[in-house]
C-alpha positions as CSV (number, residue, x, y, z in Angstrom):
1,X,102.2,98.8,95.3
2,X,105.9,98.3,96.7
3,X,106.1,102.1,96.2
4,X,102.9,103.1,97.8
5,X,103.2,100.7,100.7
6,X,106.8,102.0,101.3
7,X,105.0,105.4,102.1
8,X,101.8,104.4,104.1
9,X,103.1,101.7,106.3
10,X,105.8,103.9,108.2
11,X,102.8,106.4,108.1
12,X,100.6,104.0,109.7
13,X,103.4,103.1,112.5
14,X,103.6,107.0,113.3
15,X,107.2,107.1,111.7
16,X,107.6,109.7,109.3
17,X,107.7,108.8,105.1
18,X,110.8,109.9,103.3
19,X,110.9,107.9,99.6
20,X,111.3,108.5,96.4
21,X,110.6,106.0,93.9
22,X,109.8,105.4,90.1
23,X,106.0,106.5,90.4
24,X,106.0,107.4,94.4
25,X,107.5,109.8,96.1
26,X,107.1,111.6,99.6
27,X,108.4,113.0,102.5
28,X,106.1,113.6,105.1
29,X,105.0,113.0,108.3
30,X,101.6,111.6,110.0
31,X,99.6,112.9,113.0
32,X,97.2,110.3,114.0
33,X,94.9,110.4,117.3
34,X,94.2,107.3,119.0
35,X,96.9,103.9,119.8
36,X,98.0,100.8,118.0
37,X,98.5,100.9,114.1
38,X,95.9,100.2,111.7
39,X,95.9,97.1,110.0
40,X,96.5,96.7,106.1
41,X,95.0,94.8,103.9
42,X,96.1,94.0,100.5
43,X,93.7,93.1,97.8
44,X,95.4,90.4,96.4
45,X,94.6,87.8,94.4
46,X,97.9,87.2,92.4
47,X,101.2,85.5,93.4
48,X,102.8,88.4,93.8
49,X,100.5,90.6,94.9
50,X,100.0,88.1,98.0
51,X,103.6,87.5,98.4
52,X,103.9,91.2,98.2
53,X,100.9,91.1,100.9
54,X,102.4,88.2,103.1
55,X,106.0,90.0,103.3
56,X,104.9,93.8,104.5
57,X,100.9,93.7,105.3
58,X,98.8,92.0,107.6
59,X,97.1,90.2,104.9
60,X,94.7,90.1,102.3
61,X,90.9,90.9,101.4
62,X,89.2,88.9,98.9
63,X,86.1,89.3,96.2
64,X,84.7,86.1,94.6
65,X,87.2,83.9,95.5
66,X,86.0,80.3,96.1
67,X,87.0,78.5,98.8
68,X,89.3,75.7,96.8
69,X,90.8,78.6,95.7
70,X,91.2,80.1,99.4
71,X,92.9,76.6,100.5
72,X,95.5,76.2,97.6
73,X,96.2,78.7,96.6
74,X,95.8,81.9,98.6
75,X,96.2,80.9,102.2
76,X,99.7,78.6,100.8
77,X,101.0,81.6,98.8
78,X,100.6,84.8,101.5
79,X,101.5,82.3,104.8
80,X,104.5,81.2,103.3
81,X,106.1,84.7,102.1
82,X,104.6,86.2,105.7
83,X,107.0,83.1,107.1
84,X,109.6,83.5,104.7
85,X,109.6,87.6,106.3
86,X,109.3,86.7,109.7
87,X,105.7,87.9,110.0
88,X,102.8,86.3,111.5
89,X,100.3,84.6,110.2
90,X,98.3,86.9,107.9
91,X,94.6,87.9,108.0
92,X,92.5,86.5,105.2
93,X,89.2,88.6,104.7
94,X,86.8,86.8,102.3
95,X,83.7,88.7,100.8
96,X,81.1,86.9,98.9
97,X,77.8,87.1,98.0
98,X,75.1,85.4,100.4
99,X,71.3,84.4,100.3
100,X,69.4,82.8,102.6
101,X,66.8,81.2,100.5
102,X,64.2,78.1,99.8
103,X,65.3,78.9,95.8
104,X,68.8,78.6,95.7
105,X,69.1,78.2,91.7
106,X,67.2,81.3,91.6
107,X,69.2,83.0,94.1
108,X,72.3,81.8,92.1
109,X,70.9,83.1,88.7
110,X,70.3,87.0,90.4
111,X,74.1,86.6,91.7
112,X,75.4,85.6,88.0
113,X,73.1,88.6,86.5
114,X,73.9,90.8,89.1
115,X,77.5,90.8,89.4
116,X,78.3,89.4,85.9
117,X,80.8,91.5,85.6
118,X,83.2,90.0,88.0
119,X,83.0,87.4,85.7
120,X,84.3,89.1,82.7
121,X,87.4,90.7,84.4
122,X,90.5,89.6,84.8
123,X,91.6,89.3,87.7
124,X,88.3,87.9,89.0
125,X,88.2,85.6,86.3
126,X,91.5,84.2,87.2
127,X,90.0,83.5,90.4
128,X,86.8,81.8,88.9
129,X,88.9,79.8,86.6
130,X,91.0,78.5,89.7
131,X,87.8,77.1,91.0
132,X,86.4,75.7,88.5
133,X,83.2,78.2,88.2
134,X,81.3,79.3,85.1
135,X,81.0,82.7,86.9
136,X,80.0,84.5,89.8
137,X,76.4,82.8,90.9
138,X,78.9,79.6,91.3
139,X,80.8,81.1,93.8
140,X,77.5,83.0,96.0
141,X,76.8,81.3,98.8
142,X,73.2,80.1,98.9
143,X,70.7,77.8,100.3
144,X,68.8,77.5,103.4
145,X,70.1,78.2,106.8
146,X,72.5,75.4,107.4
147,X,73.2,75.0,103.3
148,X,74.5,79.0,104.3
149,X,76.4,78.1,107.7
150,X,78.0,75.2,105.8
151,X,79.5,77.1,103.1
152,X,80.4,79.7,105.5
153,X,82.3,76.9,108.1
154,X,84.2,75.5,104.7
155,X,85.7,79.3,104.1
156,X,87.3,78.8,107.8
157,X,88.3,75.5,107.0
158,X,90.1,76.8,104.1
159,X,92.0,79.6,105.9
160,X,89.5,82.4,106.2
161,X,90.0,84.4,109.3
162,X,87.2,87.0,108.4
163,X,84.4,87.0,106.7
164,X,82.1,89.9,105.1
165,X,78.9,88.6,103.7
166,X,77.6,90.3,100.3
167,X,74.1,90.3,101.4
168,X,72.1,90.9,97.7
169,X,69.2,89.0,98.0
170,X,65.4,90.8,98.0
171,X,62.3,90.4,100.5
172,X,61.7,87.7,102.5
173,X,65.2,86.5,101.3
174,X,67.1,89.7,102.7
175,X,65.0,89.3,106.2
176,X,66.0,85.9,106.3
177,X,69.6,86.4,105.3
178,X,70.4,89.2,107.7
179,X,68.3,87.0,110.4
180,X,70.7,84.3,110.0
181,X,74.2,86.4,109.5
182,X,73.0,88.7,113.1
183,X,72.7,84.8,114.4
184,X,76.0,83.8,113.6
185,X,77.4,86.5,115.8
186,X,75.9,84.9,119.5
């Protein structure tokens, strides 16, 4: 990632990319329309991987990550190494799976069937583990309307600076869902 993030960020800044490294190597140049640089986020979930993110990115974007796990250990990790680099404070995009429901332990059963598998890899699992969840359905934020916004407000409390709702639920509980996340934005 060093490697690869040695070629796109001087891309990204309209600088041209001359390196040449173990697995990467390039020298090229970028033509981009529009101003400002893009913003890159890491997805990191690792200590290094969000020191790696903290030190040259703008931050990091997050899959079933719990929000314990979002307060000590990924917001700590990346805002110190963005410190220790002189950067600001980084971005912290968190995606998890919502429902807006009057069943929530049915709502969290679908999540634990439907993305399961997050629960069996690694990396994921890590993540899981750090928050003390069986598996995924633990981590899916579900409920009624202000069950949902709580959850949602205890992400920001955490460190979240954005957050990207995994909208899976069906029928009435996908109308209601998407009612409530398109109310969250007035």
């Amino acid at each position: 990632m060093r490697e690869y993030l040695a070629v796109l960020l001087p891309l990204l800044e309209r600088r041209p990319a001359s390196f040449t490294g173990v697995t990467v190597r390039a020298n090229i140049g970028l033509t981009t329309p529009g101003e400002g640089r893009v913003p890159v986020l890491l997805a990191a979930l690792g200590t290094q991987m969000l020191r790696l993110a903290g030190e040259q990115a703008d931050g990091t974007i997050l899959w079933m990550t719990g929000p314990a796990t979002v307060r000590d250990h990924i917001v700590p990790t990346i805002t110190e190494a963005a410190a220790a680099a002189g950067r600001p404070a980084p971005r912290v995009a968190c995606i998890l799976p919502v429902c807006v429901t009057s069943d929530p332990d049915g709502a969290r059963e679908r999540a634990a069937r439907v993305f399961a598998i997050y629960g069996e890899l690694p990396s994921y699992r890590a993540m899981l583990d750090r928050e003390g969840a069986t598996g995924p359905g633990d981590v899916a934020i579900v409920g009624d309307e202000d069950a949902v916004g709580t959850q949602i407000r205890f992400l920001a409390e955490a460190g979240v600076t954005d957050f990207v709702a995994g909208e899976y639920g069906r029928g009435e509980d996908a109308t209601r869902t998407r009612t409530f996340l398109r109310s969250l934005l007035h």
